[in-house]
Structures are given as C-alpha cells and as structure tokens.
N, C-alpha and C positions, 0 to 999 in steps of 0.2 A: 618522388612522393606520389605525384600521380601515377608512373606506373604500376609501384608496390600496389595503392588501391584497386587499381582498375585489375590488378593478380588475383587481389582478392575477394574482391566482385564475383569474378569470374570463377575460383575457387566455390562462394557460397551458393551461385545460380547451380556449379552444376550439383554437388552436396541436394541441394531442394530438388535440381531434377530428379537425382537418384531416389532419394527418400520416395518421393512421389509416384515412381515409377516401383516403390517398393511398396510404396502401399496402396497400388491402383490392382498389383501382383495377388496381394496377400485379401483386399477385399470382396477382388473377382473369382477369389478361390472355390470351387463347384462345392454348392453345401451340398451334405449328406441327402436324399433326398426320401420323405416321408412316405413309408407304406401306410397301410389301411390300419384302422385301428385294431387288435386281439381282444376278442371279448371274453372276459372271465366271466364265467357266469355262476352266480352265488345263490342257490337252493338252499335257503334258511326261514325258520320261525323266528320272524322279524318282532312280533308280541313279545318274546321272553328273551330276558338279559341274554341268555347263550346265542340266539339269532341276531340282535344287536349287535351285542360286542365285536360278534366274527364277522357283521357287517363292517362294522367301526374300523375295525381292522385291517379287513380285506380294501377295504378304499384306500385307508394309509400308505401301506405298500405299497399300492398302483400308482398311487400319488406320489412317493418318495423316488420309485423308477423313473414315470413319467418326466419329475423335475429333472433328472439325469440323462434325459434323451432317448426313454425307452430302451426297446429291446432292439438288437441288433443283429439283421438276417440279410444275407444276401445284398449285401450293401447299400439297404433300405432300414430306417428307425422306424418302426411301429410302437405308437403311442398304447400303453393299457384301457382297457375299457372295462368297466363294470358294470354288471347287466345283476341287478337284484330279483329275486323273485319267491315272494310272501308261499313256503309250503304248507304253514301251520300245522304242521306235522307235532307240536309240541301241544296243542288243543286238543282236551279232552272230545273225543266222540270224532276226532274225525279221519275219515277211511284213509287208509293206505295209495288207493284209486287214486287220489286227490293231491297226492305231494307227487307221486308218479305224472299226471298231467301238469304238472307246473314243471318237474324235469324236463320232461319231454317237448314242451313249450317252453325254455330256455334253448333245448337243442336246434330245434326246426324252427321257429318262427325270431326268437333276439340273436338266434347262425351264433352261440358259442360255442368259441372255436376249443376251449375249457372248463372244466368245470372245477370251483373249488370252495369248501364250507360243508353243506350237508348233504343228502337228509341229514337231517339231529338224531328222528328218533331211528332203533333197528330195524323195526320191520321195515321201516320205507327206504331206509340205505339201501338193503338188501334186496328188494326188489328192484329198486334205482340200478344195482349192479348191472342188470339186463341188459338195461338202457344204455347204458354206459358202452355195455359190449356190444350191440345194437346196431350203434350209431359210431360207432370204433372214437370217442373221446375219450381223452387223458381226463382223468377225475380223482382231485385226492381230497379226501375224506380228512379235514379237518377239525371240525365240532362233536362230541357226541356221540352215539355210534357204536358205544365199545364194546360192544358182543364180538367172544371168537369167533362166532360164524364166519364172519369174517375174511378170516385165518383160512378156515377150513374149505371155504367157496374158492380159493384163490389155489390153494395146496391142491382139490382136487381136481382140478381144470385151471390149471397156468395160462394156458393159449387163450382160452375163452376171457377171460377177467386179467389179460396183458395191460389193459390200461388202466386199472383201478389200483389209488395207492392210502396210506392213511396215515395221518401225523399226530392223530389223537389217543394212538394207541387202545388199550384193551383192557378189558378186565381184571386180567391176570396181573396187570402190573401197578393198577390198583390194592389185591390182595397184598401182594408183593411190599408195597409200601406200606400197609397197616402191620405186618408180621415185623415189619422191620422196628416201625419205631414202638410197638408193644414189646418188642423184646429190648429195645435201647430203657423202655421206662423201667422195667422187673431188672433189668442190670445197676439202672443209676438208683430205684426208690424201692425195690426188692415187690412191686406190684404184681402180684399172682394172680389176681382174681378180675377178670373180665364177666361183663352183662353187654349182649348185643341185642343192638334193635335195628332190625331189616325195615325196608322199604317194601309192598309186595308186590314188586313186579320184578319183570326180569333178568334184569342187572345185577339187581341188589339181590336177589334169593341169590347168585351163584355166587357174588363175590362175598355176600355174608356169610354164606353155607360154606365156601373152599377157606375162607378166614378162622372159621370155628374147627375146622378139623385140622385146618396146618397146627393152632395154638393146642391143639390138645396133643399132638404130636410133639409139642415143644414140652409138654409138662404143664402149661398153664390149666388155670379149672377156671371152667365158663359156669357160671352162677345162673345163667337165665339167656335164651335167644325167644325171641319174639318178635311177627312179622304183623307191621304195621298197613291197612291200606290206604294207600294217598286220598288225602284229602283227611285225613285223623287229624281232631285238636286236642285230644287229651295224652299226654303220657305220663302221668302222675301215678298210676296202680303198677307200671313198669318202673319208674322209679324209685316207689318202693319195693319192688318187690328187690332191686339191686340192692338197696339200703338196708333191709332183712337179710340179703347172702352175705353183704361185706364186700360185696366188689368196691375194686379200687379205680376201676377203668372201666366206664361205659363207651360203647363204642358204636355209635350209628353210621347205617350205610343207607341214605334215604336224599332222594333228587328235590323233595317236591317244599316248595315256601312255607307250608305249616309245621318245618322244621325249626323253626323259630317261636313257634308256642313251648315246644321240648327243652331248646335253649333257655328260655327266659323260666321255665318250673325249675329245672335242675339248678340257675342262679335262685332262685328263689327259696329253695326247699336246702342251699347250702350243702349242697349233696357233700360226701368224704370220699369223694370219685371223680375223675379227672376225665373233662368230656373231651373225648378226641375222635375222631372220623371223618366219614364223607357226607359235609352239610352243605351244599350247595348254596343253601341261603347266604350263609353267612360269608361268602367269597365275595360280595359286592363291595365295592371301598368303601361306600358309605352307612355300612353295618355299623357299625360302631352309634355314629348320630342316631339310626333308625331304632335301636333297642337303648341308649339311653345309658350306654355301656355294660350293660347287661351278658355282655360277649365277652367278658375277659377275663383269660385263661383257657376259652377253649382253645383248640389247635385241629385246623382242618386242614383235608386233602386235596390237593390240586394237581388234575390228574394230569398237567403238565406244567413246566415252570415257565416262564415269563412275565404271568401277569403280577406277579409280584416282585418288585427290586430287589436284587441282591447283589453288593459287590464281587459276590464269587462269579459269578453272569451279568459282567460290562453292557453288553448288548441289552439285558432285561432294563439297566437304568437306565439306557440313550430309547429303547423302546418306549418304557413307561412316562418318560420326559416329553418325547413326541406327542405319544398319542394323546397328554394329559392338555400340550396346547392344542391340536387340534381338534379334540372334541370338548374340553371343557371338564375332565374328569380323570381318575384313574382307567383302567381297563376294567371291565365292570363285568367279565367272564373268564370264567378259568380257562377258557380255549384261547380267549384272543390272543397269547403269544404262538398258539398250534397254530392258528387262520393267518397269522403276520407271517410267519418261516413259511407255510405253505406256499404264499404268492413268490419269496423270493426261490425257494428251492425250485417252484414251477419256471420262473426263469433264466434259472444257473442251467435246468438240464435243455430248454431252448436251445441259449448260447451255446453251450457243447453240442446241442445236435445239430445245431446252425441251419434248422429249420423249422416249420411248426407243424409237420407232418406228423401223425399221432404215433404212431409205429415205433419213429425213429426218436422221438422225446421220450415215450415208454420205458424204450431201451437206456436212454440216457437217467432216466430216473432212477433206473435200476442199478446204475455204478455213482448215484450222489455220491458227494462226502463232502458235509459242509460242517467247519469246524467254526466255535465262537458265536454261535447262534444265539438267541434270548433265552433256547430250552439248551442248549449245549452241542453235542455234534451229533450232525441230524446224514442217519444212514436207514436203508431200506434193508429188511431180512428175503428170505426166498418169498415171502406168502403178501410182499408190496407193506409193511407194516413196518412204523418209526422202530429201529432197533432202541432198546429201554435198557438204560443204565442209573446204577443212583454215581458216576461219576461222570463231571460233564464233559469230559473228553474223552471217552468212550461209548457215549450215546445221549438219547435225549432224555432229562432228568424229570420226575414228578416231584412233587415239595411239600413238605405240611407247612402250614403260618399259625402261628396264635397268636392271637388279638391281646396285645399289650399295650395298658395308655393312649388307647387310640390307634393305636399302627398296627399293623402286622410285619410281626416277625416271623423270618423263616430258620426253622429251627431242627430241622430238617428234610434228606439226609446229610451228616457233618460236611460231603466237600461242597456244600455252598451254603452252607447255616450261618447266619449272623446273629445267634441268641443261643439259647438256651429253653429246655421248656420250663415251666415254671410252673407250681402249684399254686392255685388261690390258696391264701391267707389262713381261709377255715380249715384249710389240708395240714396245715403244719405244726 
C-alpha cells in the first residue's frame, strides 16, 4: 500500500513538474513587441454634423483596431492614433488658406503619417491635393468633396496625385441615384411630372442641371427648376409654382439646414407631390424629434450607405450598433459609414504592403477589394475613386431613406431596401 502511494506521489509531483514547466514555457513566451503609434490625421469641420460624425467614426475604427492589437508590420504592433484637426472649411466666409494651414500643420508639426476624413468642402480638397503630393502621404477623402474634379486631377496626372484616394464618391453617382428612383416612382405610380429646386452653389447646379437633362431624355417633363442661395427661408412661391404645374415629384438638391423650413411648408401646405432628394438636414437620426414629425414620407439621399441599418448590409447593423454605444446615438452624417471603411480599407492595404511606406501602400490601395463592408464591396477605379454600384457586391452602394413612424427606411436601391416608398395619405 505504501508503495502504490508513494507511485503515486511520485507520478503527481512530476505531472505538476511538467505542467509547471509548461507554463513557465508558455508565460515566458517573447510578446509581440510595440512600434510607435501611426497617426491618422483627420482634416474636418468639426462645427457641423459632417465633421463630427466622420470624427465619431474615424475614432471608432482606431479603436475597434487598437482593441485587436493594432496593425501589424515587420514584427512590431503599432497602436492607431488620431490626431483631429478643426479646418472649418464648412464656415461661411472662410479662406481656402486656412483649411490648407491646418493640413499642412497636421503633416509637419502632429508627423501624420496619414491622412483621412477631409477637407469637406471642394475647393480646399483640391487645393489640399498638392499637399498631399507635396509631402508624398497617402490621403483618402472620405467626407464631402464630391466634385469630379477630382476624377479629372487624378486622370490627368496619375504620378503626381499617386497618393490621393476617395470613399465618398462624386456627383455623378448622386445624379445616378435620383434618375434611378424617379424612374422606379413613374414605373410603380406613373409620376411624369417633376419640379426641382437647386442649391446655388457648386454641387448642386451640376448635379441638379445633369438631373434635369438625363429626365428629359427619359421623357419626363420638368414643370419648374429654380436655384436657391443658401441661407433662403422661404420656398413657399416655388411650391406653388409646382402646385400650378401638377408635378408629382419635387426634388431638391440643397446641403445647407434651412432645408427644413422647405420640409416643414411642403408638410404644411399638403402638397400632391412626393418630396424626394438630397436634404442633408433631414439625414440626422434625430430628425424626426426635431420637426415634430413633420418628415414623414419624404425620402432622402445618402450619398453612401452605412449610416443607416439594413439587413441587406450586416456590417451597416454591427456598425450602427457600435457606434450607437459608443457615442450615445445613431450615426449623425451620411459619411460616417464612408469615414468607418476608410480607416479599415487604410489598414487592409498596410497589411498587404507590410509596410507604412506611402508608395508602396498607394500601390496596395490600388488593388483593395474588400467585400461585406457597411457600404458593400469597397474597390478603387483608375482615377483613386470608390467604384459605385447600386449592388453591394459589386461596389459601394448609395441609399434613399424615408422617414416612416419615426425610423428610417431604406427603400432604395431594391438590393438592400427594406420598405417600400410610400405616399403621404393626402396623395392617395
């Protein structure tokens, strides 16, 4: 008996040696060991929803990397860093000069080693391109922006603007989506008669002006175009004057917050016209509280998909879930799922370049292909610009929403709509 014990004694001392010796192995094992931190650096008008949200967002991501151990180079984890910097580029009255010295002081004085978010507005992207090429950083244009200039800066000098990319797409594929669901509405409610009202600044005259000539090519008849200057609170003589043609479709293409005086006349006045377009106001989640519900039935454009959930885009409801704990809210700009995919697209082409050398990430940007994204599968064309699909496995998707009972639904285009559009009540 005693010597069976003292077997197996002997048996459990050495069992614990071993163990011990396994996990003296496995504790001493050489961690990864920590590079210096990558600093993105985030050129936004931090004042207005669009410079927030892409803020809001651009931390998320860094933060959602960060928790996973950072980026991975040369057998060092470098943690994400965000470096913010206020361009107020989106402030009336102020110079071009001025978002340019806060790029240029993100480059040279916070050493980012990237740049992603804005300028917001054109002119100062575009200027910012220089900088960009300059100072040779990778830079993708996530917010805002969406002049083909663009396009055509990039097409005409490749070499020079190698490192300039953009996830927020362009005007055209704004047009793109207004043609698409005016002709989905004259198919399902036989609506022929469109009234548009522009914004008057740059944007909006091309995409409301290439909107008015694609529709009359289709057959439709435009009842009335008229170009608003920001800062306008009336548009009650323009909505009659649609009410006198008979349009069925008014359709504004206007950026600026007094587009919610338009909203709340057209519920008011019960127009027999179905408001649909690019209202930028009304994309905040808390539209709805703010007017009182005064918003429902319109159906606005978002010139990419994410920030609103849809089953057809897994990723837009684990996004929208995120960012709702982390900051206390929905996504509160129609960029912030373009500024979310930015950060990780800027880090998938890292990893494959398996360095942070700007050259050789440039080039790695240039063969993405990332499928399952918030906006859908996210690819670059020859001129650095998100290739634009209305199917999301094919490209990156734009969305209309109308404001139903509170929520927004996305109602198109059909491969990730979860509704229907609907006519207010007076319409039927």
């Amino acid at each position: 008996m005693k010597k069976q014990l003292s077997f197996s004694v002997t048996i459990g001392l050495c069992f614990v040696l071993v163990s011990s010796l396994l996990i003296v192995r496995v504790s001493h094992a050489a961690p990864v060991p920590e590079g210096r931190p990558i600093v993105i650096g985030a050129p936004l008008s931090v004042g207005f929803n669009y410079g927030l949200g892409s803020k809001q967002s651009i931390i998320l991501a860094a933060e959602e990397i960060n928790a996973k151990g950072g980026i991975s180079v040369a057998g060092k984890r470098h943690p994400l860093k965000v470096e913010v910097a206020d361009t107020r580029d989106l402030e009336p009255g102020v110079p071009t000069s001025e978002g340019l010295m806060v790029v240029e002081k993100l480059l040279l004085q916070q050493k980012a080693d990237f740049l992603v978010g804005g300028p917001i507005r054109s002119e100062v992207m575009l200027a910012a391109m220089d900088l960009v090429s300059k100072h040779k950083k990778v830079s993708i244009l996530s917010v805002g922006a969406v002049t083909p200039a663009f396009n055509k800066r990039i097409s005409d000098d490749p070499t020079k603007f190698k490192h300039s990319f953009r996830t927020s797409g362009n005007s055209i594929h704004l047009t793109t989506e207004g043609i698409g669901v005016t002709e989905q509405l004259k198919k399902e409610h036989g609506f022929n008669k469109v009234y548009i009202m522009g914004q008057d600044v740059a944007w909006a005259r091309i995409s409301s002006n290439l909107y008015k000539s694609e529709l009359e090519k289709r057959g439709f008849t435009i009842c009335g175009y008229e170009l608003y200057p920001t800062g306008s609170t009336d548009f009650s003589i323009g909505l009659l004057k649609a009410k006198e043609a008979g349009a069925k479709i008014i359709s504004p293409w206007m950026d600026m917050p007094e587009t919610s005086i338009l909203i709340k006349q057209w519920y008011d006045m019960k127009m027999l016209a179905l408001l649909i377009g690019y209202m930028v106001a009304a994309t905040h989640p808390d539209y709805w509280n703010g007017t009182k519900g005064t918003c429902e039935y319109i159906a606005d454009l978002y010139t990419k998909a994410g920030t609103v959930p849809t089953p057809a885009l897994p990723k837009s409801v684990e996004f929208v879930n995120a960012y709702k704990k982390r900051w206390g809210t929905e996504p509160i700009s129609e960029y912030d799922g373009s500024c979310y995919t930015a950060v990780y697209a800027l880090v998938d082409a890292i990893g494959r370049a398996g360095t942070f050398d700007s050259d050789s990430v440039a080039a790695a940007l240039e063969k993405t292909d990332m499928k399952g994204t918030v906006m859908g599968r996210v690819r670059f064309d020859k001129t650095h610009d998100i290739i634009y699909s209305q199917d999301p496995e094919e490209g990156a998707v734009c969305l209309w929403a109308q404001w139903i009972k509170g929520k927004r639904v996305v109602v198109y285009p059909s491969k990730i709509a979860s509704g229907r559009i609907e006519l207010p009540p007076w319409m039927k």
